[in-house]
C-alpha positions in Angstrom: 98.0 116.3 115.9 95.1 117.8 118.0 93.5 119.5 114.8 94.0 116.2 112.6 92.2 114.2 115.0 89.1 116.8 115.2 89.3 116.8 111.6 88.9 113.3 111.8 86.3 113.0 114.1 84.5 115.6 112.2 84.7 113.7 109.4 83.4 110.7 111.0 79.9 112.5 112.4 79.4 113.8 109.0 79.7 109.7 107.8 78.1 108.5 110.3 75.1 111.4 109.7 74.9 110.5 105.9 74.6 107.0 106.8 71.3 107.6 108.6 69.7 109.2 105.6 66.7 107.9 103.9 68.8 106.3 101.1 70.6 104.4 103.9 67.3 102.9 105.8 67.0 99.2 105.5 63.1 98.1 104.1 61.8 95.0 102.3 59.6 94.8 99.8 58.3 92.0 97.6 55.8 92.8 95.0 54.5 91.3 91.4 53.0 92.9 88.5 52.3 95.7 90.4 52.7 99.6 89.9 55.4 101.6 90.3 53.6 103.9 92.9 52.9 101.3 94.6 56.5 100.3 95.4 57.3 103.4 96.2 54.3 103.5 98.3 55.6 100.6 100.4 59.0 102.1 100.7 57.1 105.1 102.0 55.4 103.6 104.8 58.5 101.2 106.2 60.5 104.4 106.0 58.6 107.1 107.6 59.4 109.6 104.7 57.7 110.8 101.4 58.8 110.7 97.4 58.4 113.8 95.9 58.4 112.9 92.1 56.4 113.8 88.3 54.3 110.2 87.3 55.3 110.6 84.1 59.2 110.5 85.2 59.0 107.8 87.0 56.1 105.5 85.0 53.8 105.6 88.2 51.2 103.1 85.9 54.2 100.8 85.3 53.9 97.7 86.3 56.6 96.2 87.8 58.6 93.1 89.9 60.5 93.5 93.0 61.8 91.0 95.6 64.2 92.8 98.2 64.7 91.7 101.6 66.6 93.7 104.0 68.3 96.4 101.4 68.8 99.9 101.3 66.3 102.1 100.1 68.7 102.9 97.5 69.4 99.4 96.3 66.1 99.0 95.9 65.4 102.1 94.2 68.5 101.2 91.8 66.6 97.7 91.2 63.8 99.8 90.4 64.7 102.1 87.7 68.4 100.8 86.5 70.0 104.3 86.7 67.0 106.4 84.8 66.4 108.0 88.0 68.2 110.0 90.3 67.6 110.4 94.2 68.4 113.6 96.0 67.6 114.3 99.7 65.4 117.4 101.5 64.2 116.9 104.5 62.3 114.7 105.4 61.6 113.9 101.5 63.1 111.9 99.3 63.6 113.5 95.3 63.1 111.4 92.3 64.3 113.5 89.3 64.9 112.1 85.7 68.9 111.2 84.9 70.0 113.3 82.5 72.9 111.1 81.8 73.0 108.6 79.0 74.5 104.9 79.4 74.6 101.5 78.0 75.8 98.6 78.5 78.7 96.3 77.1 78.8 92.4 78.1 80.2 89.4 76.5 83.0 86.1 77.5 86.3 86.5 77.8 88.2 83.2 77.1 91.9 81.6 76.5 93.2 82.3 73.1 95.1 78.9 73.3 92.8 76.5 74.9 89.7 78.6 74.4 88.3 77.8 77.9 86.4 80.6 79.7 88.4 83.4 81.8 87.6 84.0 85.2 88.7 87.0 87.4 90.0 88.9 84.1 89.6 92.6 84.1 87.5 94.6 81.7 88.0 98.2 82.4 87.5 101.9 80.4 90.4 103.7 81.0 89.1 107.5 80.5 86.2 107.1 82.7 87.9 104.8 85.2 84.8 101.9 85.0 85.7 98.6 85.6 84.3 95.0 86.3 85.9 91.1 86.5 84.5 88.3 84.6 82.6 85.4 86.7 83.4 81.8 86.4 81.9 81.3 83.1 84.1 84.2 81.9 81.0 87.0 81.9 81.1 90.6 81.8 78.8 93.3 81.9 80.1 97.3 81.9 77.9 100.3 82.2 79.7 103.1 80.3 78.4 106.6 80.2 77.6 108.0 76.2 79.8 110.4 75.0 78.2 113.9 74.1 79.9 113.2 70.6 79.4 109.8 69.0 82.9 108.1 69.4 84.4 105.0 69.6 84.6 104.2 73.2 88.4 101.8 74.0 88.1 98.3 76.7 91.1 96.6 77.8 90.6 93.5 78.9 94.0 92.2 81.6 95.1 89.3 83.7 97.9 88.5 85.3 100.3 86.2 83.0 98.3 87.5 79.8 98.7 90.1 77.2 96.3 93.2 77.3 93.5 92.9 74.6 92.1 96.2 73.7 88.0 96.0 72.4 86.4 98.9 70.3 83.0 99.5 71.1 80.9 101.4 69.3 79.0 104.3 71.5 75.2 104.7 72.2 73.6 101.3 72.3 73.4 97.6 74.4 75.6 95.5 72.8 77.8 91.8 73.4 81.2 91.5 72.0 83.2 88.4 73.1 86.9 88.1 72.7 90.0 86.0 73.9 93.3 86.9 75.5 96.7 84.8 75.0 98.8 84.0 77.8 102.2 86.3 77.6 105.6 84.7 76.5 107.3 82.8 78.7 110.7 85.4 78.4 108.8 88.1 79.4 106.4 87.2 82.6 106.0 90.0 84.6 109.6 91.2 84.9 109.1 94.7 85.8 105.6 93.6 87.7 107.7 91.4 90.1 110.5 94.0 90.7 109.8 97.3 90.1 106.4 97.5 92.0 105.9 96.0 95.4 102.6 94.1 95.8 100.8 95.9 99.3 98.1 93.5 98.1 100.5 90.2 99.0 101.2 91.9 102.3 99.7 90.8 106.1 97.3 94.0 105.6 96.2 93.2 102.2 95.0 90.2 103.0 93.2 91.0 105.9 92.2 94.4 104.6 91.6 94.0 101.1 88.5 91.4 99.3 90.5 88.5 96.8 89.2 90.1 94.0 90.6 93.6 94.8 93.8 91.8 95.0 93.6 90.0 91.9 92.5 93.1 90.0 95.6 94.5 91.3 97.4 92.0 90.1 95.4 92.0 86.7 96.3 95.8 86.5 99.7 95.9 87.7 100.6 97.9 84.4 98.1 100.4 84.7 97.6 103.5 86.7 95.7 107.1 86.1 96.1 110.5 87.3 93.3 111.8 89.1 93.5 115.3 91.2 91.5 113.8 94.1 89.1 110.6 95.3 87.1 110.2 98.5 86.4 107.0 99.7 83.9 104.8 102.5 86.4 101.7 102.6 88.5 100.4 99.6 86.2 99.7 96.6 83.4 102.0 97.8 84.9 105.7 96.3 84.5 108.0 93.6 87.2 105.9 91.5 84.9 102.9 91.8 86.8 99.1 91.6 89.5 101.3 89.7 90.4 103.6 92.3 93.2 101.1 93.6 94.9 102.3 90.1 94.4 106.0 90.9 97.2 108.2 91.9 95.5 111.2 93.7 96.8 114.8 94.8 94.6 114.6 97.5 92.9 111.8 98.8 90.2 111.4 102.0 89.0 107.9 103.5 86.4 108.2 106.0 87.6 104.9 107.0 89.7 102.8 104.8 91.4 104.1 101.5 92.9 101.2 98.1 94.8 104.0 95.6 97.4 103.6 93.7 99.8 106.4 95.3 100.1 110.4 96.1 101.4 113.3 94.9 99.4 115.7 97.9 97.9 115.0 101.1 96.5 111.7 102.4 93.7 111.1 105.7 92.0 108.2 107.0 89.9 108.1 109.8 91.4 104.1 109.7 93.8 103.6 107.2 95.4 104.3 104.1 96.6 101.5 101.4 98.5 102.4 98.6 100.3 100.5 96.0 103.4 102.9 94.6 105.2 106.1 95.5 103.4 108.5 97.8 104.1 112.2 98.5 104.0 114.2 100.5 102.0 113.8 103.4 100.0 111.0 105.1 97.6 110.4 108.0 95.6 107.7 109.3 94.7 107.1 113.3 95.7 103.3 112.9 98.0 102.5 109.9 99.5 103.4 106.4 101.0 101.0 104.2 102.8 102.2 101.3 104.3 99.9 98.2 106.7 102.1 96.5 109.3 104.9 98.3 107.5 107.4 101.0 108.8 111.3 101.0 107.7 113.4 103.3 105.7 113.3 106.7 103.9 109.7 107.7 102.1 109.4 110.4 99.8 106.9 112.2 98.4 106.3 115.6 99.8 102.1 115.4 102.1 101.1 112.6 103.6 102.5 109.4 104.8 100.0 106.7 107.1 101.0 103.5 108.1 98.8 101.0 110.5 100.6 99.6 111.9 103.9 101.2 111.2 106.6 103.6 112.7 110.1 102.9 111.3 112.6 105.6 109.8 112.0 108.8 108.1 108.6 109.9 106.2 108.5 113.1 104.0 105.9 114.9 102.4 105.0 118.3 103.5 101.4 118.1 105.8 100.7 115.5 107.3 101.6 111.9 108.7 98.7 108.9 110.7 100.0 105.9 112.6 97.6 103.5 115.2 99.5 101.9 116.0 101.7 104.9 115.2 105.7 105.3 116.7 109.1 105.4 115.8 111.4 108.1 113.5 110.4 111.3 112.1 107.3 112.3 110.0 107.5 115.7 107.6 105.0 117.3 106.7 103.7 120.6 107.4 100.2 120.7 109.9 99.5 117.6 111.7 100.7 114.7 112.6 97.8 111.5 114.6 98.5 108.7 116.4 96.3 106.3 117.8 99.1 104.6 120.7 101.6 105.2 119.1 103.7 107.0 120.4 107.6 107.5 119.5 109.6 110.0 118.1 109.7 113.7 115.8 106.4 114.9 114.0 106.7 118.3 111.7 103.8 119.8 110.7 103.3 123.6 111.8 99.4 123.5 113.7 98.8 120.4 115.3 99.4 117.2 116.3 96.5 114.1 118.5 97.9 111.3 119.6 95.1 109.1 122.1 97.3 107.0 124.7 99.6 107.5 123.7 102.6 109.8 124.9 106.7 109.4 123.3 108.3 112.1 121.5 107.6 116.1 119.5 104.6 117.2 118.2 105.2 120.4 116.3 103.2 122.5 114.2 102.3 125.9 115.7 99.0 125.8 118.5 98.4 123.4 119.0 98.5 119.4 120.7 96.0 117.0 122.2 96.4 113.6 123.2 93.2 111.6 125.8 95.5 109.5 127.8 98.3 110.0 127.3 101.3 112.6 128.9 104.0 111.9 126.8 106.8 113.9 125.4 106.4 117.5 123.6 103.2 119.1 121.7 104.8 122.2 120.4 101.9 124.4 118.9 101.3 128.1 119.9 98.1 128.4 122.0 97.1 125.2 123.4 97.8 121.6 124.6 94.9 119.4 126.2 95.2 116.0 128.5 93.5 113.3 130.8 95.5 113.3 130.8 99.3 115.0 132.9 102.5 113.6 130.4 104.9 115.7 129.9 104.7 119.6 127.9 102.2 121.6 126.4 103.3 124.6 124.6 101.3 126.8 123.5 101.2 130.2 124.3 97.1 130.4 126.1 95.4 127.6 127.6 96.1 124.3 128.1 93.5 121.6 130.2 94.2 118.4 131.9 91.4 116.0 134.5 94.2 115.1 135.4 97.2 117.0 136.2 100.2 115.0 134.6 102.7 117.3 134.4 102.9 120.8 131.8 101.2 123.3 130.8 102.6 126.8 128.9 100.6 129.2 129.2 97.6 132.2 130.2 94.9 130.0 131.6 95.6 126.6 131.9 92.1 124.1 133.6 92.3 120.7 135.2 89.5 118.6 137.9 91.9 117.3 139.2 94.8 118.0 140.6 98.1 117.3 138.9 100.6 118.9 138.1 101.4 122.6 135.8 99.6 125.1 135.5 101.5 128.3 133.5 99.3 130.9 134.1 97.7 133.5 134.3 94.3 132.1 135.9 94.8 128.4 135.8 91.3 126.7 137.9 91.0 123.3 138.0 87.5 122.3 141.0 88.0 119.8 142.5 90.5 122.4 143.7 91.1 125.6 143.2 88.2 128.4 146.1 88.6 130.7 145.8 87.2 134.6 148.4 89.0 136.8 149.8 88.2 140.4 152.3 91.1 141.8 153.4 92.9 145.0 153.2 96.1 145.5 154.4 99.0 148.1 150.9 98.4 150.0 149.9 94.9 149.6 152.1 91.9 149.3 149.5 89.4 147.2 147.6 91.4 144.3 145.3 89.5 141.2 144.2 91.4 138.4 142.4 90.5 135.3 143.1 92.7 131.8 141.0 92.8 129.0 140.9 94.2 125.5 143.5 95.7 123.2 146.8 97.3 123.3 144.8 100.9 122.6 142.8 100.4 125.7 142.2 97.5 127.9 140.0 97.0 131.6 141.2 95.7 134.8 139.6 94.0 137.9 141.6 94.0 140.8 141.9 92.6 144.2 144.5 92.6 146.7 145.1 91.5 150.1 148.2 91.3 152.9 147.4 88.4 155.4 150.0 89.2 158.0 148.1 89.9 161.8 148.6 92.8 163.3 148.6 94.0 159.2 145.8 92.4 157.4 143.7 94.1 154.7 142.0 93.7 151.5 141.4 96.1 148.1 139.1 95.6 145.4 138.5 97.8 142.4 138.9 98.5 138.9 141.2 100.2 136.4 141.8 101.1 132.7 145.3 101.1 130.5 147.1 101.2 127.5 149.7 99.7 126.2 153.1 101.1 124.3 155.4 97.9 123.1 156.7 97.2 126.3 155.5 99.6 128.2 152.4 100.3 130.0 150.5 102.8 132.2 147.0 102.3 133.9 145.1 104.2 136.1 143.2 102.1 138.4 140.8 102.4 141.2 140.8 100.9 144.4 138.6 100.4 147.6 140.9 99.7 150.7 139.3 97.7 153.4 140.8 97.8 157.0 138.0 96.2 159.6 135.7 99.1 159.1 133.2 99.1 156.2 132.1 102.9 157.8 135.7 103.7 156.9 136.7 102.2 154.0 139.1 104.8 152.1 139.9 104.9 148.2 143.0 104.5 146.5 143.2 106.4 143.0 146.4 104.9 141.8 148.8 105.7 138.3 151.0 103.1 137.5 153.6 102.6 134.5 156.0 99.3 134.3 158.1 97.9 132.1 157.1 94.3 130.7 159.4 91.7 129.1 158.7 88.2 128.0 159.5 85.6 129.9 157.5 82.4 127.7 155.2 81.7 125.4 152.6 82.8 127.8 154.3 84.9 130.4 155.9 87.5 131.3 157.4 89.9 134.0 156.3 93.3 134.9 157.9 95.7 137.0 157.7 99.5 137.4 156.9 102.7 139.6 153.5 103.8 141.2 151.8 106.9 142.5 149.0 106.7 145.0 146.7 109.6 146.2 144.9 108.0 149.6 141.3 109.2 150.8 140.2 108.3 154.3 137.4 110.4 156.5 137.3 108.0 159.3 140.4 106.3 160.8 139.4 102.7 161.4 142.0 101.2 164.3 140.7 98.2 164.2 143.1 95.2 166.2 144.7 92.8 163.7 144.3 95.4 160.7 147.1 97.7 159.3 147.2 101.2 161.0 150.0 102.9 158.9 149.3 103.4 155.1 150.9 102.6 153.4 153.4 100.2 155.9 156.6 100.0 155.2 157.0 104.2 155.3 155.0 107.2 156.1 152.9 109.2 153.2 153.0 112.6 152.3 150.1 114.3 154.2 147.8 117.1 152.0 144.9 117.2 154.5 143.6 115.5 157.6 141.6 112.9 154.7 144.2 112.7 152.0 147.5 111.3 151.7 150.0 110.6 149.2 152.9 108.6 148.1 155.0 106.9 145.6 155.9 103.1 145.7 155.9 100.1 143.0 154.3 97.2 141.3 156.4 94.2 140.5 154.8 90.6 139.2 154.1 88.2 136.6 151.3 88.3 133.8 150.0 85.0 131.9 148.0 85.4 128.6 
């Protein structure tokens, strides 16, 4: 990452250094009927350089027109001689050397075939040399195609969205106006593989902020066509060696100083800013703020704020903030703030607050603050604070709460919430609200008055207990909790206990397994009896007056050290449900 960001910022100084050139200076210059030399004269003097040039390139004696306020040296110099001069830099000096290149021009209307009112925002484009322009509101064009080294028909194709391509041959060598009209497509056939089979970045949040209307339209115009090209540079979208058609472009390898419009990648992709593109990209991507990509991504993504997919992410997808795919991924998602997919998503997903999965999940979501899928989990929800799911055939771990419309799986944390169940929730509040919700009173060997509450499913269930013996001379109180499982009628749970006798510097622990025997007594009640084995831990004797001495009362324990004890007794009660 430390070398992609110097090659970034490298890239950036050199920018930044082209951008002061002599070409780049802003002058203004308004002139009539006056000499070439002179205009350049002008330019001269407002930009503290000097043309180097032949008179007879460059028609010193000419006389010429110019009105430019506030423009580039080279705008003006392309007002000047309409591309039959080209400008190189030395120095301090400024080359004017003839342009051995040969072009001319095509222009004409483009209007409706039905109604045969003027077209605007059609394209007009030259597919081999990748030149294109949009008609105005009176349905203009103008190209400027470069002449072929062999006299040959040169191919337009003039698009819009909801019409039928029109293809134009034009003649090569010479200025010349051909007009033609385009029919709107059949009804049965609008756009069908447009709509579906190619997302529209340029109908996204970032295309729209990002991208000019008329880059979006000629997207739109074009969705149909796209070139191969082995590699582009570009300034900001637009402003490339592809020209208005580099959104169409997919490149092997592709460099935006700042901000990059292609069509896709089969190579490497960096931005100083960001990177746009409108299809499938491979097989790796950079840009320090954000990368959106309208077809599937494979391979390594990365951005210093947000990634956005479309479609699908196969390989590695990293971000600062956050990362969006729509049809879910397969491998590893990382950001710092969140992770959203609305597809099945496979693989490992790690954000520092939280992740969104809207389909079924095969793998880990883990986060600072908690993750959510709306379908199935069937790997690993990781979560600081919580996990929520439809339905969960994978573990839930959470430092707070889980939430699950169907348990399949097993969730671990405080509080555990499912709407069914048939897996295990191990907490120490276990909530099933088509399971277990049993209140039992019962007496045991220690404490005559005991409350507990069970919750969950016959495979595991939770218990809160407290107990308490009210006699003087042999008061004391227990709280804890415990876990079980049920067998038909029978039952054994492991529970627990914090024993209380006057003395919260001595309060000992009771770790207690207990079986019983339950048989229905009603509708919503039954009995429960059966045996009990305690193990007692005390480091401090408490001896407080009014407060039970002898644990557990009625008969002695078995002593294993001055600290533990141990002994065998009962629980006998009733449960309601």
């Amino acid at each position: 990452m430390k070398q992609l960001l110097l090659f970034v910022v490298l890239l950036c100084v050199v920018t930044c250094s082209y951008a002061q050139g002599n070409l780049s200076k802003t002058v203004s210059v308004t002139m009539t009927r006056q000499p070439v030399s002179a205009v350049l004269n002008a330019i001269e003097h407002q930009g503290n350089f000097h043309f180097s040039y032949i008179k007879e390139v460059v028609h010193a004696d000419s006389l010429v027109s110019v009105r430019a306020n506030n423009k580039t040296v080279k705008q003006v110099l392309d007002q000047l001689f309409q591309g039959s001069i080209v400008y190189k830099e030395a120095g301090g000096q400024l080359l004017l050397q003839p342009n051995r290149e040969k072009w001319f021009f095509v222009s004409g209307h483009i209007t409706d075939g039905n109604t045969g009112q003027p077209l605007r925002n059609a394209s007009v484009y030259e597919s081999v040399q990748l030149i294109s322009t949009m008609t105005n509101d009176q349905g203009y064009y103008r190209l400027r195609l470069r002449e072929k080294d062999r006299p040959a028909p040169v191919m337009l194709t003039v698009s819009k969205e909801l019409y039928k391509d029109t293809m134009m041959v034009v003649a090569s060598g010479y200025d010349q106006e051909i007009n033609t009209s385009i029919k709107p497509a059949a009804a049965i056939t609008l756009g069908i593989v447009d709509v579906n089979q190619y997302s529209r970045v340029s109908e996204t949040w970032f295309g729209k902020v990002f991208l000019t209307s008329r880059q979006r339209i000629q997207s739109l115009n074009l969705s149909q066509f796209f070139a191969d090209q082995p590699y582009q540079s570009s300034f900001l979208p637009g402003l490339g060696t592809h020209g208005k058609l580099g959104s169409q472009v997919v490149n092997k390898v592709s460099l935006n100083f700042i901000g990059g419009y292609t069509a896709g990648l089969n190579g490497v992709e960096v931005s100083g800013a960001f990177n746009i593109d409108q299809k499938d990209v491979k097989y790796a991507q950079f840009a320090s703020i954000f990368n959106v990509v309208g077809g599937k991504m494979e391979g390594v993504q990365l951005a210093g704020l947000h990634n956005h997919v479309i479609d699908s992410v196969k390989g590695l997808q990293a971000a600062g903030f956050s990362n969006m795919t729509s049809k879910g991924y397969e491998g590893v998602q990382l950001a710092g703030i969140f992770n959203i997919s609305t597809g099945v998503t496979r693989g490992v997903g790690g954000a520092g607050i939280f992740n969104v999965y809207w389909k079924d999940n095969y793998g880990v979501m883990a986060a600072g603050i908690g993750n959510m899928t709306r379908a199935t989990e069937n790997g690993v929800q990781a979560g600081g604070v919580f996990n929520a799911a439809d339905t969960v055939k994978g573990v839930q771990v959470a430092g707070v709460v889980n939430i699950a419309r169907v348990l399949k799986g097993v969730q671990v944390g405080v509080v555990n919430y499912a709407d069914s169940s048939d897996g295990y929730s191990i907490g120490i509040v276990s909530l099933v609200r088509r399971g277990y919700h049993q209140l039992l009173v019962y007496n045991t060997e220690l404490l005559p008055v005991n409350v507990a509450f069970k919750s969950g499913n016959r495979k595991l269930y939770s218990l809160i207990l407290a107990g308490a013996s009210f006699v003087e001379g042999s008061r004391a109180y227990s709280f804890g909790y415990g876990m079980g499982k049920s067998f038909k009628a029978i039952s054994v749970e492991v529970t627990e206990q914090s024993l209380y006798l006057g003395n919260w510097e001595a309060v000992g622990t009771l770790a207690r397994l207990q079986t019983s025997w339950n048989k229905d007594i009603g509708k919503n009640a039954r009995i429960f009896i059966g045996p009990a084995f305690t193990m007692y831990f005390n480091y401090k004797e408490s001896n407080v007056a009014g407060y039970k001495t002898r644990v557990p009362g009625p008969y002695g324990a078995f002593k294993w050290n001055d600290h533990l004890y141990y002994w065998l007794g009962w629980h006998v009660g009733f449960s309601f449900f």
